[in-house]
C-alpha positions in Angstrom: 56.3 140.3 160.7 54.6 143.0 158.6 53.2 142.9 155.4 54.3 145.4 152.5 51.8 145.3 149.8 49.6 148.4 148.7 45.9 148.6 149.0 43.5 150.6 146.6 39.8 150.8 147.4 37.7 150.8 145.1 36.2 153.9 143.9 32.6 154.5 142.5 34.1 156.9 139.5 35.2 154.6 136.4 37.4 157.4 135.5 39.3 157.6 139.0 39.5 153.8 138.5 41.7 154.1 135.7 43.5 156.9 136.7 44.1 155.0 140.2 45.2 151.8 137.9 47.4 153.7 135.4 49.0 156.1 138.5 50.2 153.1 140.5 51.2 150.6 137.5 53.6 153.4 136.2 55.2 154.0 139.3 55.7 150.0 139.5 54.2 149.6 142.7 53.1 145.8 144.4 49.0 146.5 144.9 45.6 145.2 144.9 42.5 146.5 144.0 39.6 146.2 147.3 36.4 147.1 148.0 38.0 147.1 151.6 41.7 146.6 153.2 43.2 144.0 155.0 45.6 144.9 157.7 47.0 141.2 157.3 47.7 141.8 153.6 48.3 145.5 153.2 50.9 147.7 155.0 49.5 151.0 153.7 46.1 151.8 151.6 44.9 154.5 149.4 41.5 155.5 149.1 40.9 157.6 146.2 37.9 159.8 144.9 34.8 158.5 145.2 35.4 156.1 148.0 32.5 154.9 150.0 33.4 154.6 153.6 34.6 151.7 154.9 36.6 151.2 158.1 40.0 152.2 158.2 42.3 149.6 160.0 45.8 150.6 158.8 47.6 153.9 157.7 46.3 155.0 154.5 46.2 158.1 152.2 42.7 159.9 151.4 42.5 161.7 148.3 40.3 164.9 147.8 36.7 164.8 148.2 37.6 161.6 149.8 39.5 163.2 152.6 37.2 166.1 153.1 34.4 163.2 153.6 36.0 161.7 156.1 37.9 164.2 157.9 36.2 167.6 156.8 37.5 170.9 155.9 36.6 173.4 153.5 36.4 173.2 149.6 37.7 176.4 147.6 36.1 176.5 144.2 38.1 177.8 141.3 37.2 179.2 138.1 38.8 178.2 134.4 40.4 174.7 135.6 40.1 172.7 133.8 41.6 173.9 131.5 43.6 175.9 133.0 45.4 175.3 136.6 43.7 176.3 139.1 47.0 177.0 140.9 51.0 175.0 141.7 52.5 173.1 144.0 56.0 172.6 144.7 57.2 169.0 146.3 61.1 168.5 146.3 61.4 171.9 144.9 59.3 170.7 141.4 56.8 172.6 140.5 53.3 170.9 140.2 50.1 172.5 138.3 46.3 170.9 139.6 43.4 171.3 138.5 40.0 171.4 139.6 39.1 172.5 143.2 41.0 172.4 146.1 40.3 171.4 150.1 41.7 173.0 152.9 41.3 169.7 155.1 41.6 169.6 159.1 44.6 168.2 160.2 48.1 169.2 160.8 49.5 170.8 157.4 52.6 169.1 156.3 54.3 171.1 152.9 54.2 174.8 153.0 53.5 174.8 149.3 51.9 171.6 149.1 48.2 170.8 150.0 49.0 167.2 152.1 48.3 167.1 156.2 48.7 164.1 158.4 45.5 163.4 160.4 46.0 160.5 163.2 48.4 158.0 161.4 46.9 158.8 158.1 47.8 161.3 155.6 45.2 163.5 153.7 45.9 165.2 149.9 44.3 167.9 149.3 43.3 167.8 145.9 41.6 165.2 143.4 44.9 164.0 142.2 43.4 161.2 140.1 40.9 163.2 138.8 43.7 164.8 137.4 45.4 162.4 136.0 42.1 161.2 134.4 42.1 164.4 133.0 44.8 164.3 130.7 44.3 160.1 130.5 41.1 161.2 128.5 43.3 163.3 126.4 41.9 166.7 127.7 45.5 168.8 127.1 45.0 168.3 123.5 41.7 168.2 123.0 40.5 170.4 124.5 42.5 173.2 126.4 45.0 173.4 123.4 42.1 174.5 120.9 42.8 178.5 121.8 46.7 178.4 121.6 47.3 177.7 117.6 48.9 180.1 115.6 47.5 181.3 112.4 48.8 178.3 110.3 47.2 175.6 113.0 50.6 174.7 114.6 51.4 175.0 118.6 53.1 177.8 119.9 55.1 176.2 122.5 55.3 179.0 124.4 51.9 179.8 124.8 51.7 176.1 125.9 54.4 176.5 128.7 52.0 179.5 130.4 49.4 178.1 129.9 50.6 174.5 131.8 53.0 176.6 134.1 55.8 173.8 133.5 57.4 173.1 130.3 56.5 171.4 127.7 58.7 168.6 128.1 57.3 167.8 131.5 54.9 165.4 131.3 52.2 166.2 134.1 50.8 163.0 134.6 54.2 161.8 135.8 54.0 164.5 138.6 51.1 163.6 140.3 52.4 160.1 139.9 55.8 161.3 142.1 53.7 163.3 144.4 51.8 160.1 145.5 54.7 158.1 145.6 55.8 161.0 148.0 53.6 160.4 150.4 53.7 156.7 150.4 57.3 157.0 151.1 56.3 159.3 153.7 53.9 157.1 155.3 56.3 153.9 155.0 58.8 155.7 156.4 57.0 156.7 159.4 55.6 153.1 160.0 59.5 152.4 159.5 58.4 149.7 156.3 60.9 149.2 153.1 58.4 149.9 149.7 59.3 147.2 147.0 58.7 148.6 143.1 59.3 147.2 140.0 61.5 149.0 137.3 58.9 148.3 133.9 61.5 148.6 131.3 63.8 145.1 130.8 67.0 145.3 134.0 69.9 147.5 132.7 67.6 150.1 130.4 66.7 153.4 131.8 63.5 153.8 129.6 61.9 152.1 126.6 60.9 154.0 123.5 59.2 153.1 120.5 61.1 154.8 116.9 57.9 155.3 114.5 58.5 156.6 110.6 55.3 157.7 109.0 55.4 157.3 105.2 54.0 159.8 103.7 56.1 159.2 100.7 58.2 156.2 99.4 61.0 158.2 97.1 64.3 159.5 97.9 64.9 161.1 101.7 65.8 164.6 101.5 69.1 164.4 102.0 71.8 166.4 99.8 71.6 166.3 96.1 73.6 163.4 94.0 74.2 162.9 90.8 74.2 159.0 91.0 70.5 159.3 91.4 70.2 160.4 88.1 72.9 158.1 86.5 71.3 154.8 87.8 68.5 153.6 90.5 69.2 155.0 93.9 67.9 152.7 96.8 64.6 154.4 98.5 65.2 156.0 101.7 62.6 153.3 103.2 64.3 150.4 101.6 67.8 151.6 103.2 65.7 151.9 106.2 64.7 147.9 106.4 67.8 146.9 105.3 70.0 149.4 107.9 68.1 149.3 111.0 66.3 147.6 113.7 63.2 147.4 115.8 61.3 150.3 113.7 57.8 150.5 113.5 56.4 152.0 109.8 53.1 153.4 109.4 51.8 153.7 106.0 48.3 154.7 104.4 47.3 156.7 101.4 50.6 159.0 100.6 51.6 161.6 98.6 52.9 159.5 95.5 51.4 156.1 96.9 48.9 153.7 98.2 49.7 150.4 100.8 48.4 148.5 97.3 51.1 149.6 95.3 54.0 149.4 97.8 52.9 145.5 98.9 56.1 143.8 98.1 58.0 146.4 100.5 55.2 146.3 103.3 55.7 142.6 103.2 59.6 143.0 103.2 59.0 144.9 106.4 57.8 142.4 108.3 59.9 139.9 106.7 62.8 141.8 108.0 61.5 141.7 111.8 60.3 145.3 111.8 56.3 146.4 112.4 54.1 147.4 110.0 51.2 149.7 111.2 48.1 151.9 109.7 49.3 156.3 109.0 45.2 156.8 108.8 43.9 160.0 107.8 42.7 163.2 109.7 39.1 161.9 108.7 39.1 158.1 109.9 39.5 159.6 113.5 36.0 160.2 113.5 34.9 158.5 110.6 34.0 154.7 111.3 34.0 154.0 108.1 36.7 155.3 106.3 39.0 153.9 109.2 37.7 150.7 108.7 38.3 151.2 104.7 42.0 151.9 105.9 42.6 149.8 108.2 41.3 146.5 105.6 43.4 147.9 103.2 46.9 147.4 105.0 45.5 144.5 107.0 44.6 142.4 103.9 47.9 143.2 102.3 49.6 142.2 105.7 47.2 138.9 106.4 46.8 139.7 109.7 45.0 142.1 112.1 45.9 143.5 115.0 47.1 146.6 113.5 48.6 149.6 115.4 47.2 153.0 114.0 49.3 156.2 114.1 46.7 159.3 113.5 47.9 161.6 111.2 45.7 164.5 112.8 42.3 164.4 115.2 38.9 166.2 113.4 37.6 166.4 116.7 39.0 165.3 119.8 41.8 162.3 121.0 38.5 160.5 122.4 36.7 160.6 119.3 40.4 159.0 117.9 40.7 156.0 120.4 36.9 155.2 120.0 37.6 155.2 115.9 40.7 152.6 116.6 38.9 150.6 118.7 36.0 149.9 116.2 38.4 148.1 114.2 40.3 146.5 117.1 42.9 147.9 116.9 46.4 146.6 118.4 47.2 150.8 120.1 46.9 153.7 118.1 49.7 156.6 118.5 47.2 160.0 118.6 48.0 163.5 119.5 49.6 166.5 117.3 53.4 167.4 118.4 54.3 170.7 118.8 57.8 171.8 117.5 59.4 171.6 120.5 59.9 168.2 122.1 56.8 167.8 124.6 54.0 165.4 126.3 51.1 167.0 124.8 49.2 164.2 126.4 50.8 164.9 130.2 51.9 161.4 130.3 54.8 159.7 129.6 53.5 156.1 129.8 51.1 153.6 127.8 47.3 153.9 128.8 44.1 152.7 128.1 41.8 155.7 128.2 38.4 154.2 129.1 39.1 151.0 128.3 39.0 151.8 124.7 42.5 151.4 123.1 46.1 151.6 124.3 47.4 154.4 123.5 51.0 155.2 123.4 52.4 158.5 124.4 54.7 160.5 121.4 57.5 162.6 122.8 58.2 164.7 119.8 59.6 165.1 116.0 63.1 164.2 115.4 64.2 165.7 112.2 68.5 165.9 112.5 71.0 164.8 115.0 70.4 167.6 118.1 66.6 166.7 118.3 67.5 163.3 118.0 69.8 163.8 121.1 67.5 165.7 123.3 64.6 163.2 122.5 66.7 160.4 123.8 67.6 162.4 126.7 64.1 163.3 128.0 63.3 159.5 127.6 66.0 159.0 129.6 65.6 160.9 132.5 61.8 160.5 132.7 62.5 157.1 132.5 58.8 155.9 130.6 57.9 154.0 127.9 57.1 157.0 124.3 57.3 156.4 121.0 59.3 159.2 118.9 58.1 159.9 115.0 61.4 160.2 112.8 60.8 162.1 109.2 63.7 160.5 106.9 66.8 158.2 107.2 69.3 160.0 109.2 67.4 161.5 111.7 66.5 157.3 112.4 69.8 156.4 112.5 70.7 159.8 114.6 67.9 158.6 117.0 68.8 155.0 117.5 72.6 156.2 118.0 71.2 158.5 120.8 69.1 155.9 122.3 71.7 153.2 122.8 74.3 155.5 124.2 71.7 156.7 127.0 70.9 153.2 127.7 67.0 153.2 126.1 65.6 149.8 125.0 64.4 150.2 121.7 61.6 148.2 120.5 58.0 148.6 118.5 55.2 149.5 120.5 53.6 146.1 120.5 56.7 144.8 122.6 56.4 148.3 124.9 52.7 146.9 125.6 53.4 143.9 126.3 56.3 144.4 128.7 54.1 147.1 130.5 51.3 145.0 131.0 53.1 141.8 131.8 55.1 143.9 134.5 52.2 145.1 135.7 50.5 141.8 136.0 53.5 140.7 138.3 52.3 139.8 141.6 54.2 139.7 145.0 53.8 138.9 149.0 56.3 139.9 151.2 57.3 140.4 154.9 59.2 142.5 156.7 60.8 141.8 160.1 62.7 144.6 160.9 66.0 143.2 159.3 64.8 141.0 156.5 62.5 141.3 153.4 61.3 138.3 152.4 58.1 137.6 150.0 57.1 135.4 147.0 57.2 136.8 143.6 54.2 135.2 140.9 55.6 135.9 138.0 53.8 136.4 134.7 54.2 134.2 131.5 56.1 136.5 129.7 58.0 138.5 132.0 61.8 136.5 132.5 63.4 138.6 134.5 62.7 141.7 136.4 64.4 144.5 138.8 63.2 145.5 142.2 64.1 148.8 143.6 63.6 148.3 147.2 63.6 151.4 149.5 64.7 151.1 153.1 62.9 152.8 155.6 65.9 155.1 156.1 65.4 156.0 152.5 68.6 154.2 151.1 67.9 152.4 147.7 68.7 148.6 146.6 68.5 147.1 143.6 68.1 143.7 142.8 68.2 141.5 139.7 65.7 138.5 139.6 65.5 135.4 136.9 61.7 134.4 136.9 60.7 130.9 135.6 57.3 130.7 134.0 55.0 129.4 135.9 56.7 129.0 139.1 57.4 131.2 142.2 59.9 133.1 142.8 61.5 133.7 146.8 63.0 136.5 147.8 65.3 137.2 151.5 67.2 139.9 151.5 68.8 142.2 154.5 67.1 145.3 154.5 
């Protein structure tokens, strides 16, 4: 019998940490955190940046500087990345920027166009992938490399931001690094002829989750064609058909053009009555300013009797860090941060929730839906990428457009308090199993709030399964399936 689990050692880098946390939870994989692994708990372990040594017992993956510790080679220094690559890989014919340096590490070379080499039984990357993903966890694409590429009237040029990335701007990069792992843990479980057991995050039957967010920055009519009726008697708001119309929306509100959260109570209240999420549109100055956030944030919080607040920046004065830190002053529930370009994108490389430094969860935006083809694409790219975004909508039918394009691709659509919650309770998961050459069995430890779940389990021929499974609170769940 053989055990199936992951292990991660611990690394010494709080960043990588994160990164190594974030990477693997997205990718739904069974793991553990350990300062060492246990060849009678863990089929396969990864031992990212940072790593002190520590004996190495069962096939594993060496990351980086990690790698080059252990097994030596030589480091190649590049200059300008961040923030710009430092060169591109291509695994499964998808095209990969990294940045940073990059190891040319001993060992038998494995990709032609991809730095990974198999050393003994173990398999050595040959960048720091997690200090990449760090990188853009810490909001770097926007922050900071993104500065030099505005046009004159301070809005993206897409363009410039596809050459400057090397992948389009609806790739999210984080993702990649994610898949390239996941590669070679396939790789490795394949050799060592182990299935690899992952958990789909999103509820069984939805390809994706996605949060539909309408900033307020006005409460009168949506800009829909003219009508006389307006003028002959009171025409319903555009927010108020909204409420009344639609479900699962998440409305962020602050100080508007033609009004305040004080003067609009009665509807903010009527908001929540109606099972939808109230949240805080804060200005381009509470990102840094602890104060006037805090101003803000009392202001819809008192009206609301309740904190816990989600916060959807307008703009960042200074950087996404400087954004998070601001929301987490006032505790906030997640904050939405990051400017959109005009095309559909990941400005932030990712295309899942994160908690950059332990600050606040943030959750990723996909783009601007304004009409009924970006409101199709937008639900497409959630769709194949398969994450967990929120998607800002500017008036009435472009909301209905989007939630029409969302069911039809099979998206759960739900505010992104119940996208948290479903990512970390996933997460938190736990599972045991066995493998005896025919059979996969294990014990599932289900969390309070998770009911049911689906495993994707991956033979070691590479043939997919997917099974439903009905947790109880509180009680284990046993699997035995043929494999």
């Amino acid at each position: 019998m053989v055990l199936t689990n992951i292990a991660a050692v611990r690394s010494t880098d709080r960043d990588v940490r994160d990164a190594v946390r974030h990477t693997l939870n997205s990718l739904g994989l069974f793991w553990e955190e350990v300062d060492e692994p246990d060849p009678l708990k863990h089929s396969v372990a990864v031992f990212p940046e940072a790593t002190q040594f520590v004996p190495v017992t069962i096939p594993s993956i060496f990351v980086g500087e990690t790698a080059l510790s252990y097994y030596g080679g030589e480091k190649n220094e590049v200059k300008r990345s961040p923030p710009e690559p430092a060169g591109f890989m291509v695994v499964d014919k998808v095209k990969i920027p990294y940045f940073g340096v990059k190891y040319d590490l001993e060992g038998e070379r494995l990709l032609r166009q991809a730095p990974l080499y198999s050393k003994d039984s173990h398999l050595l990357l040959g960048y720091d992938l997690f200090r990449n993903v760090s990188y853009f966890l810490r909001g770097a694409e926007s922050s900071l490399g993104l500065k030099r590429i505005r046009t004159s009237d301070r809005r993206f040029n897409p363009k410039v931001l596809e050459e400057l990335r090397g992948v389009p701007v609806t790739t999210p990069l984080v993702d990649l690094h994610a898949r390239f792992l996941l590669f070679a843990i396939l790789f490795l479980h394949k050799r060592e002829r182990l299935p690899l057991i992952m958990k789909q995050i999103p509820p069984s039957g939805y390809r994706g989750g996605m949060s539909i967010s309408v900033p307020v920055y006005r409460t009168g009519s949506s800009r829909l064609r003219f009508d006389l009726r307006r003028f002959l008697r009171r025409a319903e708001s555009w927010l108020e058909r909204l409420v009344k119309g639609a479900e699962d929306l998440t409305f962020f509100v602050g100080r508007g053009e033609d009004y305040t959260p004080s003067k609009i109570r009665e509807l903010l209240i009527t908001m929540e009555e109606s099972g939808h999420e109230v949240g805080l549109l804060a200005s381009v100055r509470a990102s840094i300013d602890h104060m006037s956030v805090a101003e803000e944030y009392e202001e819809v919080a008192t009206i609301l009797k309740r904190g816990g607040i989600g916060i959807r920046f307008r703009g960042v004065a200074s950087t996404l860090m400087d954004a998070w830190k601001s929301a987490a002053y006032v505790e906030a529930a997640y904050a939405l941060a990051g400017e959109l370009a005009d095309e559909m994108g990941f400005l932030l490389g990712t295309g899942y929730p994160f908690k950059a430094q332990g600050l606040v969860w943030n959750v990723p935006l996909l783009g601007r839906v304004s009409g009924r083809s970006s409101a199709s694409r937008a639900a497409e790219l959630a769709a194949r990428w398969g994450g967990m975004m929120a998607v800002d909508v500017l008036d009435d039918l472009s909301t209905f457009s989007l939630i029409r394009a969302a069911k039809e691709r099979g998206l759960w659509v739900a505010p992104p308090t119940a996208l948290l919650e479903r990512y970390r309770a996933v997460s938190d998961v736990k599972g045991t199993f066995r493998y005896d050459r025919r059979y996969l069995e294990g014990k599932l430890m289900p969390y309070s709030q998770v009911k049911d779940l689906q495993l994707r389990i991956m033979n070691p021929e590479g043939r997919d399964s997917v099974i439903r499974v009905d947790l109880e609170d509180g009680r284990p769940h046993e699997i035995r399936i043929p494999v």
